[in-house]
DSSP file (Angstrom, degrees, kcal/mol; ACC not computed):
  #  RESIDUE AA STRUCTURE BP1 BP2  ACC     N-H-->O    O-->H-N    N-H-->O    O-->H-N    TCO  KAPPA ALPHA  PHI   PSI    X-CA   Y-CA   Z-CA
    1    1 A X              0   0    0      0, 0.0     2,-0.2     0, 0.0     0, 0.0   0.000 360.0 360.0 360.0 132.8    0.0    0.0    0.0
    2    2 A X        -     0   0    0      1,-0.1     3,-0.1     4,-0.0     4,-0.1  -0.663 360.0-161.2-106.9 169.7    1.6    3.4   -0.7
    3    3 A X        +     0   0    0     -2,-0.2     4,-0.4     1,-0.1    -1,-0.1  -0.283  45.5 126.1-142.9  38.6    1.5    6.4    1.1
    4    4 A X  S >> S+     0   0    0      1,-0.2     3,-1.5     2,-0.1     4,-1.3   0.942  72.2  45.0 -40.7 -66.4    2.5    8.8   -1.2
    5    5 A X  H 3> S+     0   0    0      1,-0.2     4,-1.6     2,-0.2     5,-0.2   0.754 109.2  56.8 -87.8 -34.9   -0.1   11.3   -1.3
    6    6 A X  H 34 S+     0   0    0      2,-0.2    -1,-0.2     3,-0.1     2,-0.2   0.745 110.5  48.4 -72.4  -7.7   -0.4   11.4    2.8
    7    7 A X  H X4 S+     0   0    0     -3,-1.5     3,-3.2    -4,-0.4     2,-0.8   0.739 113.5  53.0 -99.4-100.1    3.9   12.4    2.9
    8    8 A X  H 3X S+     0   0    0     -4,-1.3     4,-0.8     1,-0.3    -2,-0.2   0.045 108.1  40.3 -61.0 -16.5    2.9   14.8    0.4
    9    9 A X  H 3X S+     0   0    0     -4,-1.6     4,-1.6    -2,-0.8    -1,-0.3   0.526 117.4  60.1 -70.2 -22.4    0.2   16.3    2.4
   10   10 A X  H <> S+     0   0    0     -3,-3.2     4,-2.7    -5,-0.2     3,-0.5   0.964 106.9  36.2 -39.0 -94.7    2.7   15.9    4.9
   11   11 A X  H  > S+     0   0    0      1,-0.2     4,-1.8     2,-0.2     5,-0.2   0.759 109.7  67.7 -43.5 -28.1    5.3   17.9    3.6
   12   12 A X  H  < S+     0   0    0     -4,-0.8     4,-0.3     1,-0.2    -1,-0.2   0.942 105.7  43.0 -58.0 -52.3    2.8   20.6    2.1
   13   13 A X  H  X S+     0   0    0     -4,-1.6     4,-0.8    -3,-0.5    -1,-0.2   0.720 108.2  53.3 -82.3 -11.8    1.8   21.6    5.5
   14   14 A X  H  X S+     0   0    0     -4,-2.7     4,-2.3     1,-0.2    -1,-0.2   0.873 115.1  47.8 -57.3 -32.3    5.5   21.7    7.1
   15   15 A X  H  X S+     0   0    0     -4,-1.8     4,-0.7    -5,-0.3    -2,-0.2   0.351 113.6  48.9 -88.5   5.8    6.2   24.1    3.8
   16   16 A X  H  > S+     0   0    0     -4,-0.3     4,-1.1    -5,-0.2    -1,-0.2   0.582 112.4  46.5-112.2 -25.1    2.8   26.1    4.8
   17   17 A X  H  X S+     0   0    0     -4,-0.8     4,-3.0    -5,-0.2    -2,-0.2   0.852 106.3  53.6 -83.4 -33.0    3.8   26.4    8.1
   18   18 A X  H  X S+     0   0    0     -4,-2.3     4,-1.8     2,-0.2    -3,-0.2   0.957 109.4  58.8 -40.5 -59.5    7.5   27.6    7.1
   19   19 A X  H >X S+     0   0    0     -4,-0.7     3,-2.5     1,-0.3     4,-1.0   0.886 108.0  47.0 -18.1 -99.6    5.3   30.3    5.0
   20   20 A X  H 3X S+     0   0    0     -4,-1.1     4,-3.2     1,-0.3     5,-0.5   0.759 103.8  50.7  -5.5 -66.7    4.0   31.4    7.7
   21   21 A X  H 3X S+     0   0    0     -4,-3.0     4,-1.2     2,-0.2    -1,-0.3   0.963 107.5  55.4 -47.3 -52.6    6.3   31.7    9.7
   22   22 A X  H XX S+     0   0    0     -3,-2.5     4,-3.2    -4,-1.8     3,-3.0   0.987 113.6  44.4 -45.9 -79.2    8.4   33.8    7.3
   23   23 A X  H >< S+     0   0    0     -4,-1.0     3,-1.0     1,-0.3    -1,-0.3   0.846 108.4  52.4 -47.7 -46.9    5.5   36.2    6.9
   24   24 A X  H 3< S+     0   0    0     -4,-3.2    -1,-0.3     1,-0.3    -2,-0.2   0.755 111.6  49.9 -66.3 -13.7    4.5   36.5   10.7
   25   25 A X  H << S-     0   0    0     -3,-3.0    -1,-0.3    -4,-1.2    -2,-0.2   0.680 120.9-124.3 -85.6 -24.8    8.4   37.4   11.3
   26   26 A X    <<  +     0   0    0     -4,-3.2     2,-0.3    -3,-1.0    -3,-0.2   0.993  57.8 158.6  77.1  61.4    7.6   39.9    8.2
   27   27 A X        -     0   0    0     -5,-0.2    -1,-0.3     3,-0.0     2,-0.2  -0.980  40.0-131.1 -13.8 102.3   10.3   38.4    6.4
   28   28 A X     >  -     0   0    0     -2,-0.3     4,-2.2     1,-0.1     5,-0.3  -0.437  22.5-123.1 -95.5 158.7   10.9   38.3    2.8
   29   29 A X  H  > S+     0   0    0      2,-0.2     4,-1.9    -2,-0.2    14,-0.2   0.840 118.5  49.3 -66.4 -29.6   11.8   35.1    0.7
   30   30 A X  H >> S+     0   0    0      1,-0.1     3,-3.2     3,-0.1     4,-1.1   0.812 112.5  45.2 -74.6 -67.2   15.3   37.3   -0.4
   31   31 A X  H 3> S+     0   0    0      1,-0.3     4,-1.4     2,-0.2     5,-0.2   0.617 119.1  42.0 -50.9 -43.4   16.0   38.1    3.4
   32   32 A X  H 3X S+     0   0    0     -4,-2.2     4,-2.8     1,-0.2    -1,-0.3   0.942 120.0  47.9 -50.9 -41.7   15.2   34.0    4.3
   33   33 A X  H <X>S+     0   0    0     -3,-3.2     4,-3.5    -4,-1.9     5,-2.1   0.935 109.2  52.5 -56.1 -42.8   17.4   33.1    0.9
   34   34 A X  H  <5S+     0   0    0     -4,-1.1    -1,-0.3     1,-0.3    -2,-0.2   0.676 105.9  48.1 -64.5 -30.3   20.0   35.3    1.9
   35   35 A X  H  <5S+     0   0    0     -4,-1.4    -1,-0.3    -5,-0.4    -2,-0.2   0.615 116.4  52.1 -80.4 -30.2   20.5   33.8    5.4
   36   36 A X  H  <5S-     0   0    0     -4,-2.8    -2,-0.2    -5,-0.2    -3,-0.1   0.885 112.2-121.9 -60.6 -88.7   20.4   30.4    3.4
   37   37 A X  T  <5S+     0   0    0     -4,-3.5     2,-0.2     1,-0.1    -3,-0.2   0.221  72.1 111.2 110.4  52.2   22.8   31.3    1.2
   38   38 A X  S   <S-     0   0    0     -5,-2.1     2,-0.4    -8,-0.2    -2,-0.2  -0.819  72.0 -85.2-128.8-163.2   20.8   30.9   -1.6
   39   39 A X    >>  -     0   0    0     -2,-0.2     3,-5.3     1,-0.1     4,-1.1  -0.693  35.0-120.1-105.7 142.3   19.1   32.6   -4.2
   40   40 A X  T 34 S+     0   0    0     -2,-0.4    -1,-0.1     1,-0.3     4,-0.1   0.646 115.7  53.7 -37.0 -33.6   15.6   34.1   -3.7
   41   41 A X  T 3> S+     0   0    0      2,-0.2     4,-0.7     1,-0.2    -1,-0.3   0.636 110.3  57.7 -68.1 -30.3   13.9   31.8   -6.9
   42   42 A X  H X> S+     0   0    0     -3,-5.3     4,-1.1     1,-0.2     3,-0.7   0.966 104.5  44.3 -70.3 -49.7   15.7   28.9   -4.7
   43   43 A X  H 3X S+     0   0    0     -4,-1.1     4,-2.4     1,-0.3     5,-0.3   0.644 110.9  57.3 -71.6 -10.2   13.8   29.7   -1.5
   44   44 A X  H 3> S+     0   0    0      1,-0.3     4,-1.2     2,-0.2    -1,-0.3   0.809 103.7  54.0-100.3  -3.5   10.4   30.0   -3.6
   45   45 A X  H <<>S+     0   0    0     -3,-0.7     5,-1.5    -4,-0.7    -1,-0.3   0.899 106.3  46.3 -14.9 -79.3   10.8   26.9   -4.7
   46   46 A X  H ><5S+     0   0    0     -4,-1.1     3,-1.6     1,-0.2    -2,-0.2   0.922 117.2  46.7 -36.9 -55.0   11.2   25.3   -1.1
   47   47 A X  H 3<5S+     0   0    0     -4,-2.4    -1,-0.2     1,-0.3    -2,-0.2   0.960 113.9  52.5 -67.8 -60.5    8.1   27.4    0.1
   48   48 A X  T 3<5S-     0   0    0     -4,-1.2    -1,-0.3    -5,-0.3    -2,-0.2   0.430 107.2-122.8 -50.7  -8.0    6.4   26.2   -3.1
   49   49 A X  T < 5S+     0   0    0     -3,-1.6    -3,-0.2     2,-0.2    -1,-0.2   0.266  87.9 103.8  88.5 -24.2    7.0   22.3   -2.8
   50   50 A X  S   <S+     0   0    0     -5,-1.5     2,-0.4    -6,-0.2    -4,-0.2   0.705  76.9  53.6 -79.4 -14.5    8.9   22.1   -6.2
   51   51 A X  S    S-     0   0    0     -6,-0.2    -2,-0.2    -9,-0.1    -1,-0.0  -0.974  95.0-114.0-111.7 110.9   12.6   21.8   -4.4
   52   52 A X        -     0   0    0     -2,-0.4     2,-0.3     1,-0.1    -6,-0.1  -0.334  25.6-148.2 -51.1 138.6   13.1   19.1   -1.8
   53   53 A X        -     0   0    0     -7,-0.1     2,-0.2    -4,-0.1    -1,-0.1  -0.905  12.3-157.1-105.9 130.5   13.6   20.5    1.5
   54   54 A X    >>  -     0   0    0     -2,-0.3     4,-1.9     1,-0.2     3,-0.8  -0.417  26.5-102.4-109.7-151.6   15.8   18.4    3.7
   55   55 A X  H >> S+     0   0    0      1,-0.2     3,-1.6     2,-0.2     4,-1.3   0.999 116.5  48.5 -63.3 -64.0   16.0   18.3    7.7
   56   56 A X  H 3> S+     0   0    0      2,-0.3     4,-0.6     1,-0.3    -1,-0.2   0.569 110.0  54.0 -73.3  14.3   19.2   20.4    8.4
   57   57 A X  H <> S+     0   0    0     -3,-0.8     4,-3.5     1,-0.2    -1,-0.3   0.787 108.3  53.1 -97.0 -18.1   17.8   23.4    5.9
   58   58 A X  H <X S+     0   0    0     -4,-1.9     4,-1.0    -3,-1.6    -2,-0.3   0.662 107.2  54.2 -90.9   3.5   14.4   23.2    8.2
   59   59 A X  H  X S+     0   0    0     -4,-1.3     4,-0.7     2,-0.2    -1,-0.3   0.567 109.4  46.8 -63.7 -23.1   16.7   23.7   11.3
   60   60 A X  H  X S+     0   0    0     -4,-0.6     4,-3.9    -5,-0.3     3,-0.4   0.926 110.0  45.6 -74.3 -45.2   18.1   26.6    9.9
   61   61 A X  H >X S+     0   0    0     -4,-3.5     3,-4.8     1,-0.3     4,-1.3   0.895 108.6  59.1 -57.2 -70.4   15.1   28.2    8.9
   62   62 A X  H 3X>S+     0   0    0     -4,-1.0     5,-1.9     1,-0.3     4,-1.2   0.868 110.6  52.3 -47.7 -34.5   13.7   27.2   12.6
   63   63 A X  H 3<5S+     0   0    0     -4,-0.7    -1,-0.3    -3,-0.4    -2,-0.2   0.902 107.2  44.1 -75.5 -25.2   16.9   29.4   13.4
   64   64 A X  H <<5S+     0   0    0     -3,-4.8    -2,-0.2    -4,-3.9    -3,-0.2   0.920 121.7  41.3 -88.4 -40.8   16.1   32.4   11.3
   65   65 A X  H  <5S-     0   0    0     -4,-1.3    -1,-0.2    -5,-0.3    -2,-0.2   0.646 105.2-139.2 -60.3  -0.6   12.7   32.3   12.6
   66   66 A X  T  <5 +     0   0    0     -4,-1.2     2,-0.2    -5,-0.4    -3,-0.2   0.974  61.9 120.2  -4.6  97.1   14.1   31.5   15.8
   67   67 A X      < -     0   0    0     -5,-1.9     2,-0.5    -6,-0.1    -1,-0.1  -0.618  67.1 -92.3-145.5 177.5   11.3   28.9   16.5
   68   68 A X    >>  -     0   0    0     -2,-0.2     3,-0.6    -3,-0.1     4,-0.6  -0.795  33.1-110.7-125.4 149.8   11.7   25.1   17.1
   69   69 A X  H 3> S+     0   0    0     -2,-0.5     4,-1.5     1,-0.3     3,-0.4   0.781 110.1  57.0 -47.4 -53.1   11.7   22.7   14.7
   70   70 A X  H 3> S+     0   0    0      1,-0.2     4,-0.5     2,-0.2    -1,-0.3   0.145  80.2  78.2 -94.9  40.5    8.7   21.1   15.5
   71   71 A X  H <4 S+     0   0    0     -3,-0.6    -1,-0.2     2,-0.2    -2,-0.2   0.774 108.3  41.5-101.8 -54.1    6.1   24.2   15.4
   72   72 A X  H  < S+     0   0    0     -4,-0.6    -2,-0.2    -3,-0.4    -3,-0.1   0.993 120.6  39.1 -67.9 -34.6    6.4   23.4   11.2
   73   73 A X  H  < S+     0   0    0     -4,-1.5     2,-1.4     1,-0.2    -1,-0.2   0.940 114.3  56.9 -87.3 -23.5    6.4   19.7   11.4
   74   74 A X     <        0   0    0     -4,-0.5    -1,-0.2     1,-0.2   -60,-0.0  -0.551 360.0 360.0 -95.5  96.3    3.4   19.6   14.5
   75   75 A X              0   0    0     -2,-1.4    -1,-0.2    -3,-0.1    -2,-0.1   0.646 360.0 360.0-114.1 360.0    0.7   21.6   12.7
């Protein structure tokens, strides 16, 4: 039995709480990128689903929001 489509609903809402976050910090996708070190089109990506996001990039981001990890993954 696969479970595709329930990790992708998964992952959609850790990257919909990352949004979030970003915005409620009043953050912009360059400011985020820039603290990545990538390029703003990278980060809209992330937010967007089309670019895998792995664990250590969502512990940085939990560090530029300064937030814990698990406020995106327990939503």
């Amino acid at each position: 039995m696969s479970h595709g489509k329930n990790e992708i609903n998964k992952v959609k809402s850790i990257l919909f709480a990352v949004r979030e976050k970003r915005i409620s910090k009043g953050y912009t996708q360059q400011f985020v990128a820039d603290k990545l070190g990538i390029s703003q089109n990278a980060y809209s990506k992330i937010e967007l689903g089309l670019s895998k996001v792995t664990i250590p990039t969502l512990c940085t981001l939990a560090e530029i929001f300064e937030t814990e990890l698990l406020e995106f993954i327990i939503v």
